[in-house]
VOTORSE-840386 format. One record per residue (C-alpha): x, y, z; residue in one letter. Coordinates in Angstrom, 1 decimal. Layout:
N
X / Y / Z / a
...
***
This chain:
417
76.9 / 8.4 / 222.7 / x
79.2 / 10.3 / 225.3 / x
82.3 / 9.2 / 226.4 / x
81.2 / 7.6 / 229.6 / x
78.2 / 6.1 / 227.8 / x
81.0 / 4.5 / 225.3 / x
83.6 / 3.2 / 228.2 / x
80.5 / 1.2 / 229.8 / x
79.2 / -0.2 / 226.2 / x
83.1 / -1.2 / 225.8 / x
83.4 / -2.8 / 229.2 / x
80.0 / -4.6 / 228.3 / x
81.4 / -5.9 / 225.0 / x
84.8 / -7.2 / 226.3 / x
82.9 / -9.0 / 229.2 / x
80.5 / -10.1 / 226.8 / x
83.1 / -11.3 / 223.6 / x
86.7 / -11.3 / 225.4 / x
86.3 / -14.7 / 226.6 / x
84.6 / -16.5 / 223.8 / x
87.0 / -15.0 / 221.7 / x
89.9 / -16.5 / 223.8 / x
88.4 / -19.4 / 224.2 / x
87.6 / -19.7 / 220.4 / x
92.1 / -19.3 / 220.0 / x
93.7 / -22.4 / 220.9 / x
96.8 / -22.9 / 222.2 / x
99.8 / -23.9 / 220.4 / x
100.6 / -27.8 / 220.1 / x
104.1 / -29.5 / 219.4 / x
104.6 / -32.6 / 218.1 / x
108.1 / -33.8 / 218.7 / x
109.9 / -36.1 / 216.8 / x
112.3 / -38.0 / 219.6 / x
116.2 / -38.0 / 218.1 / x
116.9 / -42.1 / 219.5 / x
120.0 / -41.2 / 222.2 / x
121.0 / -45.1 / 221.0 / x
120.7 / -44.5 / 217.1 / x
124.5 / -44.1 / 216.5 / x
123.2 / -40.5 / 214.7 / x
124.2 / -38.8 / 217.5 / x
126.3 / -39.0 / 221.1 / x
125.6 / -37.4 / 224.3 / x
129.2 / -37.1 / 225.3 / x
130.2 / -36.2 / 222.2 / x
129.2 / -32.0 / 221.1 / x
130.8 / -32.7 / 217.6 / x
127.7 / -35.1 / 216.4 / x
125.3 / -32.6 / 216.9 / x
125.0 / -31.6 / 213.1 / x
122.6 / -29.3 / 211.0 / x
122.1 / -32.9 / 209.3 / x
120.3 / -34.1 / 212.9 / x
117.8 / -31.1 / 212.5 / x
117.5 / -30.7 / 208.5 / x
116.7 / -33.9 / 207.6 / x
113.8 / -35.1 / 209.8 / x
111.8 / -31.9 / 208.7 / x
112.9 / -32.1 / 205.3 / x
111.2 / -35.7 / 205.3 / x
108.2 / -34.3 / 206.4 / x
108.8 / -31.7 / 204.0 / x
105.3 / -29.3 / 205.4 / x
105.2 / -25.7 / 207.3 / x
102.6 / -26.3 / 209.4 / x
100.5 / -23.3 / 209.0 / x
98.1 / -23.3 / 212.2 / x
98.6 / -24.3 / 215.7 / x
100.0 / -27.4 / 215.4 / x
103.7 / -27.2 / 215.3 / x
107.0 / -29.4 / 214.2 / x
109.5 / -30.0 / 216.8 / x
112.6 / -32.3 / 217.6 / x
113.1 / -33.5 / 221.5 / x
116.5 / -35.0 / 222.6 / x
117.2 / -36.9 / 226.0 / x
120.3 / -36.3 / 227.9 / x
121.1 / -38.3 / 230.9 / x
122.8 / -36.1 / 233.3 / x
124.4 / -38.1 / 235.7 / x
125.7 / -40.6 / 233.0 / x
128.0 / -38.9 / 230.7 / x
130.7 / -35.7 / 231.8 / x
129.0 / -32.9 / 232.9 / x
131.2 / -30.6 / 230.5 / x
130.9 / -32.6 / 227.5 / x
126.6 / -32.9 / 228.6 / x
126.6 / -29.3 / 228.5 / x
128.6 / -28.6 / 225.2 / x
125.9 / -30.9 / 223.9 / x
123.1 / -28.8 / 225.4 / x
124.6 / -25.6 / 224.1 / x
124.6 / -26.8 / 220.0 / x
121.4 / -28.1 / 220.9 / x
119.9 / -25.1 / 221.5 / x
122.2 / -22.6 / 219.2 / x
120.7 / -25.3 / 216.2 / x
117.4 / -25.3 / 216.9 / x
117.7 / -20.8 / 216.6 / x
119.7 / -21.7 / 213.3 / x
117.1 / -23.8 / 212.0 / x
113.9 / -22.2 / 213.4 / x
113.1 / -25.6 / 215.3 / x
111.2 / -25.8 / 218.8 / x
113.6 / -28.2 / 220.6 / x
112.5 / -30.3 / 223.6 / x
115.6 / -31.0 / 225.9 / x
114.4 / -34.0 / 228.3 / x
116.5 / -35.0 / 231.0 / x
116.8 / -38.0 / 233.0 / x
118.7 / -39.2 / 236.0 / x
117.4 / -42.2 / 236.5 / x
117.5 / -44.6 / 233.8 / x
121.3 / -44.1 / 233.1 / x
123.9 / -43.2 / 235.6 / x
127.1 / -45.1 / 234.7 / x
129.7 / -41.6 / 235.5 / x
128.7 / -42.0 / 238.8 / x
130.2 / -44.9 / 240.6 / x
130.8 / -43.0 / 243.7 / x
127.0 / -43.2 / 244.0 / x
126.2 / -46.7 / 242.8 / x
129.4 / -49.4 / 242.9 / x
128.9 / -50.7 / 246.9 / x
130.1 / -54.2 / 246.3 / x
133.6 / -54.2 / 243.6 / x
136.3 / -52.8 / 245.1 / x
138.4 / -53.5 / 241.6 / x
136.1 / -50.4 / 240.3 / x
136.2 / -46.6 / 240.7 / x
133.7 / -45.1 / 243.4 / x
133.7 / -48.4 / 245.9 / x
132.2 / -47.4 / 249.0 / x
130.1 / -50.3 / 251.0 / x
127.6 / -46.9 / 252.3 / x
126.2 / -46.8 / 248.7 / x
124.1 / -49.7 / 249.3 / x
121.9 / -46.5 / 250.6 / x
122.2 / -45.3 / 247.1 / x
120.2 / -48.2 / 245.0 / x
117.5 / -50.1 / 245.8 / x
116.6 / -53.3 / 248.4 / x
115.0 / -56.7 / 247.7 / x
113.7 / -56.0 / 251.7 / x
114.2 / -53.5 / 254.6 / x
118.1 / -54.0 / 255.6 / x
120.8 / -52.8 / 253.7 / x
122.4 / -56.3 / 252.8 / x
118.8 / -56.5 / 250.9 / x
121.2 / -54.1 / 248.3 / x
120.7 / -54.9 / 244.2 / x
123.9 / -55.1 / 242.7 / x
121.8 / -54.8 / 238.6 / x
118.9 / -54.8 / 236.8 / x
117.7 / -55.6 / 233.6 / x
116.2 / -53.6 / 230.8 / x
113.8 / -55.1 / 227.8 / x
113.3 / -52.1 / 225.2 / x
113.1 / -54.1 / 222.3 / x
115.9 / -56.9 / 223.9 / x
116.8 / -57.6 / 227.5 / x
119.7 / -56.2 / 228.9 / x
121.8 / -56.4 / 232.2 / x
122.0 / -52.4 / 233.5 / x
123.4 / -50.7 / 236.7 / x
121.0 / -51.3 / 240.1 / x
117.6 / -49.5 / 240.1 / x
118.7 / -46.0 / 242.2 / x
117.1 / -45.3 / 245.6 / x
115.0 / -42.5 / 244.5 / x
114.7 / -40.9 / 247.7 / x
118.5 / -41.0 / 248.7 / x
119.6 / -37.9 / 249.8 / x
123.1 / -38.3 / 247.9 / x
121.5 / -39.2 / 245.1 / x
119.0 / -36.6 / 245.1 / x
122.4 / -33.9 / 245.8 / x
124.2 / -34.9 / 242.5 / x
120.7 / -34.8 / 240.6 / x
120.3 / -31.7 / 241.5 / x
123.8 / -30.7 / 241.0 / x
123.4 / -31.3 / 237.8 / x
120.4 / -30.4 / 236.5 / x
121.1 / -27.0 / 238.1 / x
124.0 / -26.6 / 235.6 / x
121.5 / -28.1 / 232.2 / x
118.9 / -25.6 / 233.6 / x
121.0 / -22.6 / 234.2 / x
121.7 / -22.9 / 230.3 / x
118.7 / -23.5 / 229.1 / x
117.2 / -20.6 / 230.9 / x
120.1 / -18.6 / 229.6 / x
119.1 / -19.4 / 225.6 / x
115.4 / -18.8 / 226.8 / x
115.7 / -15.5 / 228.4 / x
118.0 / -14.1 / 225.2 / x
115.6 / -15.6 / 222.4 / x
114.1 / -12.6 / 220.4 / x
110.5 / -12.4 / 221.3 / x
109.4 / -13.6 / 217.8 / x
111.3 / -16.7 / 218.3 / x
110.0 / -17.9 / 222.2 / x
107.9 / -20.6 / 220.3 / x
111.2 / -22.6 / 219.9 / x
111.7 / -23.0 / 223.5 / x
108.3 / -24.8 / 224.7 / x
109.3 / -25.9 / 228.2 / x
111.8 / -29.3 / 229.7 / x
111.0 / -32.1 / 230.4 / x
112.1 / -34.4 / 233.6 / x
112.2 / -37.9 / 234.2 / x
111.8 / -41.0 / 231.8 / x
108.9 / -43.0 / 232.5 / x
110.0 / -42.4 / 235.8 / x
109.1 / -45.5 / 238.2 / x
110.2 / -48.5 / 240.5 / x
111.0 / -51.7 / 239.4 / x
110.4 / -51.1 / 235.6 / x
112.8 / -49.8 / 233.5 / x
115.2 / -51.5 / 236.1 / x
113.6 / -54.7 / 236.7 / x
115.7 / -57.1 / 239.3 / x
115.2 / -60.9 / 239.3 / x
115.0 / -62.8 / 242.7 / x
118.2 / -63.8 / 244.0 / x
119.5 / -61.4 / 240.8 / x
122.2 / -60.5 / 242.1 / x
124.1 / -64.5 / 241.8 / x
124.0 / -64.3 / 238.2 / x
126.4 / -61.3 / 238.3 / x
128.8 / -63.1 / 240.8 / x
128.5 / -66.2 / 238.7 / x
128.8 / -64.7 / 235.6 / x
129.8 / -61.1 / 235.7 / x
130.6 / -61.0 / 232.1 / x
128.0 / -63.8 / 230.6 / x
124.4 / -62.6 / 230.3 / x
123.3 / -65.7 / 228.6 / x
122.6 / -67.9 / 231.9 / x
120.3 / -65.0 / 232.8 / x
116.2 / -65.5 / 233.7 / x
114.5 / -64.5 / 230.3 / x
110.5 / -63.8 / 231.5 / x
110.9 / -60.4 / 231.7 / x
107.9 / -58.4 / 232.8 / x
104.8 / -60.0 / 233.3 / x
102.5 / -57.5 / 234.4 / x
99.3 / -60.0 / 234.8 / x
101.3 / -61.7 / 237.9 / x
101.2 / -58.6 / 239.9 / x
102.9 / -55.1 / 240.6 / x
106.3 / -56.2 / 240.4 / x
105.5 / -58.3 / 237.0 / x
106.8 / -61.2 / 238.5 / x
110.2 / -60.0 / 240.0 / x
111.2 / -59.0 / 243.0 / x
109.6 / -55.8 / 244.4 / x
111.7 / -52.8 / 244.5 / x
110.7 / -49.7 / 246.8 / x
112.4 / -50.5 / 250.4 / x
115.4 / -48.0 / 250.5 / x
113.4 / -45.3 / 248.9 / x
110.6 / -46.0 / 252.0 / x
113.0 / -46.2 / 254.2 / x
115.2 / -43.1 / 253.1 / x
111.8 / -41.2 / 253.3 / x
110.7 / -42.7 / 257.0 / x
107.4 / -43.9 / 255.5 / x
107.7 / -47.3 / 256.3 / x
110.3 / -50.0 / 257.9 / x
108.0 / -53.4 / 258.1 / x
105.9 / -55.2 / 256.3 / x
104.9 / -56.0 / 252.4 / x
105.8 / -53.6 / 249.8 / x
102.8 / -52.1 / 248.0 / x
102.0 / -50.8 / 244.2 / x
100.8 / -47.7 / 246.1 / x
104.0 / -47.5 / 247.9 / x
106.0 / -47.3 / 244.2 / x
103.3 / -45.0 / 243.7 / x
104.1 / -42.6 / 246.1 / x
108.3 / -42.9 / 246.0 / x
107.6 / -41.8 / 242.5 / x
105.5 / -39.0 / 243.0 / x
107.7 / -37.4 / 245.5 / x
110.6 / -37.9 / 243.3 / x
109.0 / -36.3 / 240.4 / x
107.9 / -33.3 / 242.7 / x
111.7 / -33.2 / 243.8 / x
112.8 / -32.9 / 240.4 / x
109.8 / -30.0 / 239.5 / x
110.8 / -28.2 / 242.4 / x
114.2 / -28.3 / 241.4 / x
113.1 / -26.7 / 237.9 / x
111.5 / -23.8 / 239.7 / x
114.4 / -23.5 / 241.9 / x
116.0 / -22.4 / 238.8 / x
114.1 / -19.8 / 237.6 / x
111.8 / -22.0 / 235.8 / x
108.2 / -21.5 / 236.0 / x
105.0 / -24.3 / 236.3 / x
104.3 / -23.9 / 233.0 / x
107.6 / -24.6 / 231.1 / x
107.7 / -27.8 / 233.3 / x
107.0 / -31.6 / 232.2 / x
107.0 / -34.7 / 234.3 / x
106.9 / -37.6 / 232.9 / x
106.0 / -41.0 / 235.1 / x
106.0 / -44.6 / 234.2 / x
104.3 / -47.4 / 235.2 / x
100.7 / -46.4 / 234.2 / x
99.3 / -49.9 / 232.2 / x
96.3 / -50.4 / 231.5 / x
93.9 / -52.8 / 231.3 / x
95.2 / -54.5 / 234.4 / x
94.4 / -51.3 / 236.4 / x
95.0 / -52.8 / 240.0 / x
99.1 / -53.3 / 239.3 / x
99.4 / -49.5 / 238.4 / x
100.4 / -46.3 / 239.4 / x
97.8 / -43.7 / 239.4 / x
98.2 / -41.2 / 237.1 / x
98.5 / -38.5 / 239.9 / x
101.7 / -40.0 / 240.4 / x
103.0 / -36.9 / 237.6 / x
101.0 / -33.9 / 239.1 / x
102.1 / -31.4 / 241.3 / x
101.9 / -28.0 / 242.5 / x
105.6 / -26.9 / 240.5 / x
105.1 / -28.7 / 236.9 / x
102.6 / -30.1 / 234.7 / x
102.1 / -34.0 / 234.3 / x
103.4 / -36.3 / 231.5 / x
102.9 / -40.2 / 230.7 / x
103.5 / -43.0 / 227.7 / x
101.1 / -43.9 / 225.2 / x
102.2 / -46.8 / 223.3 / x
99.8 / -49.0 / 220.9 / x
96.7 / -47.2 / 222.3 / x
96.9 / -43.1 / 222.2 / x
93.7 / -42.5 / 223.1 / x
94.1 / -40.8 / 226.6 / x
90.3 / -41.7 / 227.2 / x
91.1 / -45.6 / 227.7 / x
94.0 / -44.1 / 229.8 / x
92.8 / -45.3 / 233.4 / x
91.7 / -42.1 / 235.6 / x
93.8 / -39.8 / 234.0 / x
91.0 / -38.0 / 232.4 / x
88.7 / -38.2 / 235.8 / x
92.4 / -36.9 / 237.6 / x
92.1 / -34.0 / 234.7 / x
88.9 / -33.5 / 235.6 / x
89.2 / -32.8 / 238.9 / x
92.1 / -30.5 / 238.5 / x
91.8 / -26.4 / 238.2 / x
95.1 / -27.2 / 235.6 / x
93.9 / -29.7 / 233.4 / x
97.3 / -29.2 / 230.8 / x
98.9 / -32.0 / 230.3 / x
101.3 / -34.3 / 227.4 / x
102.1 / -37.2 / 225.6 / x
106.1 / -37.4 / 226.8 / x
106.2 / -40.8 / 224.8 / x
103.9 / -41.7 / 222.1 / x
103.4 / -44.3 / 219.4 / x
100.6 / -45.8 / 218.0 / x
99.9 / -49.3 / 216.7 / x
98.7 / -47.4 / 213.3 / x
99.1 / -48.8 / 209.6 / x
97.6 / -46.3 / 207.3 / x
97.9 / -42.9 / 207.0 / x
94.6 / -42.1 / 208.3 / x
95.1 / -43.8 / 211.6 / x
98.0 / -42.4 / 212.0 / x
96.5 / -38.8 / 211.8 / x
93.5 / -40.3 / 214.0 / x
95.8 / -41.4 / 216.7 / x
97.3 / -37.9 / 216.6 / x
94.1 / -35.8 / 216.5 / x
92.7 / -38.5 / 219.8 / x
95.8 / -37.3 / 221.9 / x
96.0 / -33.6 / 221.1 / x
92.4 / -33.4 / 221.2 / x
92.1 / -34.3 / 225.2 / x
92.0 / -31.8 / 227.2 / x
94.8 / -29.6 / 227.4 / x
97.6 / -31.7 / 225.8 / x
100.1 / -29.4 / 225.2 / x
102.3 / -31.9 / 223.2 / x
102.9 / -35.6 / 221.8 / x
106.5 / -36.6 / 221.6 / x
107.1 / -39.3 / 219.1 / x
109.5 / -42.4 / 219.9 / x
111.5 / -42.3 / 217.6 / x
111.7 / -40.4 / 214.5 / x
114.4 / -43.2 / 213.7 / x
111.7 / -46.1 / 213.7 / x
109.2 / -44.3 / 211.4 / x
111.5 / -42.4 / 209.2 / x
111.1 / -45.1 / 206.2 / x
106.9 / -45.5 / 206.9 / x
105.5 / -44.0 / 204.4 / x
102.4 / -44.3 / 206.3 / x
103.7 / -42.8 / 209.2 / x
105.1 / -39.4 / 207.4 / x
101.7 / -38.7 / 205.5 / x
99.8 / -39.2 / 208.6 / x
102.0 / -36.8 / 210.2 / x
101.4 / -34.5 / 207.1 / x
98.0 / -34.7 / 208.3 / x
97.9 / -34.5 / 211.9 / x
99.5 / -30.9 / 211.1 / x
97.1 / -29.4 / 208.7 / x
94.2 / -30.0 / 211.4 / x
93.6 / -27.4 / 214.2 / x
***
């Protein structure tokens, strides 16, 4: 055989082979185990908890070294815009320098949303007895209806036990959206820093950020009609509050009082009329592209990007966001699995996939209702197995750290490929 002869067999043979032999390697997978920001095991705001004891011990539990594609990881959530931005980013930094110590991938989520209590200057419009009063920062949280005297003074929370929590934030506020991307512009600029110095051997520790927290309207924030007299009544006294929570058979709003009207009106979609689940739909959709777009602003590129919405319930399928609500051009979409992980009861999420030439994905909170150790590593192998999921994060390693059940299955899950 020449040599021309031989260049046009080995064309042949890499057109031929190359791509069933790429397709035949499949991409790494994480599975996270979520440290609990509200364990006590460790503080946001304070650098010095962040111990070799918070890496060391989960993995030690688990006590296997994953030998195929399936990899151990631990994700943390820092709220930037509730805790000092220098004590945030002394966090940040052990973060990172840990997970190089201990060879761990690390996920660093980050969230603006849910918790924003150092910012008063963006939130406190109606106590001029706290720091940040300013009546303008109505425009800063959301409205019961279209006029800014329509302005939420709290919410409430149920993860686990209802709680009173600062007013759901106008999404779409342009002040808002200035200190969000304030900073995450800092968090990033670090995190890129640690990425672009990790040896080459070692880039499967950094496998991307995520942004948002089940981001949505009206949910992790829910507001009460006429909510805001129980805080005038009783500002210190939850106990007279409404207890029926969420009902999400009622309709969108569960049974409380729509949320959505500043973000429509800071975004000039709409000024009259009936607030929609569509309308949440979109506000959340254009605030998770704001925050991707963001990312790349800082170097970061589509891939290393994770959105993560809220807000998509099934079976009830007409008082839901759409899945699309997480996909954009700049990042790559992220939702909750809770009880049922099997993304192919998830709604149109797969027919959404489907349709998309990126059909990567995750699992940006995940927990099954599983008992033995088998359906444990079932639940795990049904996620990681659809379509591109490039990860599961598990909430939290601090509710299944003493299920026996739970660690085997995990065992499992990371043996299979």
């Amino acid at each position: 055989m020449n040599i021309r002869s031989f260049i046009l067999w080995l064309i042949l043979m890499l057109v031929v082979f190359g791509p069933a032999h790429a397709a035949s390697t499949p991409r790494r997978q994480y599975i996270f185990l979520n440290r609990s920001a509200t364990s006590g095991n460790w503080f946001q705001n304070n650098p010095d908890s962040i111990t070799d004891a918070l890496f060391d011990n989960p993995i030690a539990a688990i006590g296997t070294t994953p030998t195929g594609n399936r990899r151990l990881g631990l994700s943390f959530m820092l709220y930037y815009l509730h805790y000092p931005p220098d004590k945030l980013e002394c966090t940040l930094r052990r973060l990172l320098a840990l997970s190089q110590k201990h060879d761990i991938p690390v996920l660093i989520a980050l969230d603006g949303q849910t918790w924003w209590g150092n910012r008063p200057d963006l939130w406190n419009w109606w106590d001029p007895s706290l720091p940040g009063y300013d009546p303008a920062n109505r425009s800063n949280v959301e409205w019961t209806g279209w006029e800014p005297q329509d302005a939420v003074k709290l919410g409430w929370r149920n993860w686990g036990r209802q709680i009173r929590v600062l007013p759901e934030p106008n999404l779409a506020s342009p002040k808002f959206r200035e200190a969000s991307r304030t900073q995450l512009m800092r968090l990033l600029g670090i995190i890129k820093q640690w990425r672009d110095h990790l040896p080459a051997d070692k880039r499967y520790l950094y496998p991307g950020i995520k942004v948002g927290s089940e981001a949505s309207v009206g949910i992790n924030a829910y507001y009460y009609p006429n909510g805001n007299s129980y805080l005038e009544q009783f500002p210190n006294d939850p106990t007279h509050d409404p207890k029926t929570g969420l009902d999400m058979s009622k309709d969108f709003a569960g049974g409380a009082a729509p949320l959505g009207y500043a973000a429509l009106t800071s975004l000039g979609w709409k000024h009259t009329g009936p607030i929609t689940v569509e309308d949440q739909g979109r506000i959340v959709e254009n605030y998770l592209s704001f925050l991707a777009h963001v990312c790349r602003r800082a170097g970061l590129g589509r891939q290393e990007i994770f959105t993560h919405a809220g807000g998509q319930f099934q079976p009830a399928a007409r008082y839901y966001y759409s899945h699309s609500v997480a996909m954009n051009k700049d990042s790559i979409p992220g939702y909750s699995f809770y009880w049922d992980v099997d993304p192919r009861h998830a709604g149109d999420l797969g027919a959404l996939l489907d349709a998309s030439r990126q059909d990567d994905w995750c699992a940006a909170e995940w927990l099954p209702a599983a008992h033995t150790s088998e359906q444990w590593a079932t639940a795990y192998d049904a996620t990681l197995s659809f379509h591109q999921c490039r990860f599961i994060s598990v909430y939290n390693w601090e509710g299944i750290q003493n299920s026996a059940a739970a660690i085997a299955g995990l065992r499992l899950a990371l043996t299979h490929n």
